[in-house]
N, C-alpha and C positions, 0 to 999 in steps of 0.2 A: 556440610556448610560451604565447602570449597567448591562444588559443583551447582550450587542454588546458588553462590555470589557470582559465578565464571557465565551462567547461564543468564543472569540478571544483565549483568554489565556487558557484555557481549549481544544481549538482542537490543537495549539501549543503543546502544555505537551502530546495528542497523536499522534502523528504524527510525532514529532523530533526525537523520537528511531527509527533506525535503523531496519527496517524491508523487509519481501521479496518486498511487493509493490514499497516502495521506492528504492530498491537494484534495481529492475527492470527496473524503470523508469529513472533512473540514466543511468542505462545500455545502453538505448537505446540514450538517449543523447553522450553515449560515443562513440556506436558503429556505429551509422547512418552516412553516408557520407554528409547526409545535413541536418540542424538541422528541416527542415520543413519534413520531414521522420520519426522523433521520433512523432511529434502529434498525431498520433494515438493509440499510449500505453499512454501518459501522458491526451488525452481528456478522453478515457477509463477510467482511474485511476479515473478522478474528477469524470465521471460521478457515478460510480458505487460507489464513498463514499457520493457524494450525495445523492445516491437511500439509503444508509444504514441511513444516519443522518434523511433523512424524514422518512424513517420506524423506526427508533429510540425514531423520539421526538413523531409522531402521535400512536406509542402505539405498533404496529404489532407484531415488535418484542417481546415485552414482552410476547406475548402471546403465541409465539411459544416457548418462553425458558420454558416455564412451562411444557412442556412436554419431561421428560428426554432419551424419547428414539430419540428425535428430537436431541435434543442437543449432545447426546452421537455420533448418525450417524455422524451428521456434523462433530464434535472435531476429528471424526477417519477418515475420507473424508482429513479433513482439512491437520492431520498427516504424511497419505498418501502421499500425495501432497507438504507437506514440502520437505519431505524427498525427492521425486523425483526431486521438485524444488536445492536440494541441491548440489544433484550429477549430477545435468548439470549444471548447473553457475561453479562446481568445475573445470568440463575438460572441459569448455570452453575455446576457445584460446583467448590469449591476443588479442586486434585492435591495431598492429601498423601503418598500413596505411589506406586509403581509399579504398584499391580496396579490401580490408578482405568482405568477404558475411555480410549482415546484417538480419535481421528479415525483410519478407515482412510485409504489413499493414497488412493481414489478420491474420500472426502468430501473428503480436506484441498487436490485438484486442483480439485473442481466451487467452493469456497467460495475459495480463493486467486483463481478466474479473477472470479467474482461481487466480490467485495471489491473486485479490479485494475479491471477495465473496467463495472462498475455503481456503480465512484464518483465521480459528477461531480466532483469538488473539485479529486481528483487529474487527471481527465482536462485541466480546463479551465486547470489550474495547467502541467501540458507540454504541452500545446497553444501557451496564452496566453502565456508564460512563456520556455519554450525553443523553441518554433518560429518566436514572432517573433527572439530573440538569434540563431539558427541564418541567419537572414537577413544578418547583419552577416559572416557567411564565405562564401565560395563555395573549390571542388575542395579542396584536401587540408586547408586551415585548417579548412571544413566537415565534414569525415569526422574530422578530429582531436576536434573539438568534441563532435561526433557520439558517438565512442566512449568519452570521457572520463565522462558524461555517466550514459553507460549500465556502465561501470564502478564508478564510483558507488554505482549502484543494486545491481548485485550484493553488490558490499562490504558495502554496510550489511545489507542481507536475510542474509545469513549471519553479520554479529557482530549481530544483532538473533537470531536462531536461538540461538547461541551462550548472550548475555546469559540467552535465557529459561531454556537449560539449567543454568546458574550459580544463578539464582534457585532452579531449584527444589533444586539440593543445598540450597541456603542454609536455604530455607522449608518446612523438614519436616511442620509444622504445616499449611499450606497458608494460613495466615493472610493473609501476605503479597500470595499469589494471590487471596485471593478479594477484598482491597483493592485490588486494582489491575483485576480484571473490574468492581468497581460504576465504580471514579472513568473505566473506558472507555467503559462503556457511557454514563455518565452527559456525556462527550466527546462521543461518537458520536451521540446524542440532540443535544445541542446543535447538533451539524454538520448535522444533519438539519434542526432548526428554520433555521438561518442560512441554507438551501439553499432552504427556505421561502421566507420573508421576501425573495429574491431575484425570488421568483416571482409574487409578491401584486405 
């Protein structure tokens, strides 16, 4: 029970800040004409933090941070990437109706996987985070932790899907939406400096 509540509480505390994964996943909740249209950026989203919490708790990662010319690529990849993520969620237009374009499946798979694993913040947050706590279990306390963890993650990515589909009945106007693309982008911009600043 002590590794199912450390696992629970612990992927809560990463994953409730406001980040591009979630900004995205949200998005698509907001902007899909039918909420079974957003599934394929929010199953994307679980999988791919699933693939990080198992290479987290079984060690991988650890071994690739050890090497700083690894970790430097990625942090500048990742920066990159913010940054470009930034200034498109910016002039993105508001969805005030149904018939606005949405993301087909295959952009909303390519940019869920770029979001998940070309965001340092998050990588290094389960990595750093839950691969070392994943240490404090070993045999089934560890797979309990394990899975908790990554339950989590599902949950949230689909009441994050959810919430954005709520907003949009809410924000006919689109108003609401296109306030919450500048204050993301304008997030994600900052995350990108802070990622900076790590690196200098």
């Amino acid at each position: 029970m002590e590794a199912i509540l450390h696992g629970i509480i612990l992927a809560f505390g990463l994953i409730l800040p406001l980040g591009v994964q979630n900004v995205f996943v949200f998005s698509q909740g907001a902007t899909q004409p039918k909420l079974l249209r957003a599934f394929p950026a929010t199953i994307t989203a679980g999988l791919c933090d699933t693939l990080l919490i198992l290479l987290a708790v079984f060690g991988l990662s650890a071994i690739v941070l050890q090497f700083e010319w690894l970790r430097i690529s990625l942090m500048s990849a990742g920066i990159l990437f913010l940054l470009y993520m930034g200034y498109a969620i910016w002039r993105s237009a508001p969805i005030a109706n149904e018939t606005n374009k949405a993301l087909p499946i295959r952009q909303q798979i390519i940019f869920a996987l770029s979001v998940s694993l070309l965001n340092p913040h998050a990588i290094l947050d389960i990595v750093g985070v839950i691969g070392t706590s994943a240490l404090k279990y070993v045999g089934t306390e560890q797979i309990l932790f394990t899975v908790s963890c990554i339950l989590v993650s599902w949950i949230w990515f689909f009441g994050l899907m959810l919430a954005g589909a709520v907003m949009k009945k809410l924000d006919g106007t689109g108003v609401l939406m296109k306030m919450f693309n500048k204050c993301s982008a304008i997030f994600i911009w900052g995350t990108a400096i802070y990622l900076l600043m790590g690196l200098v």
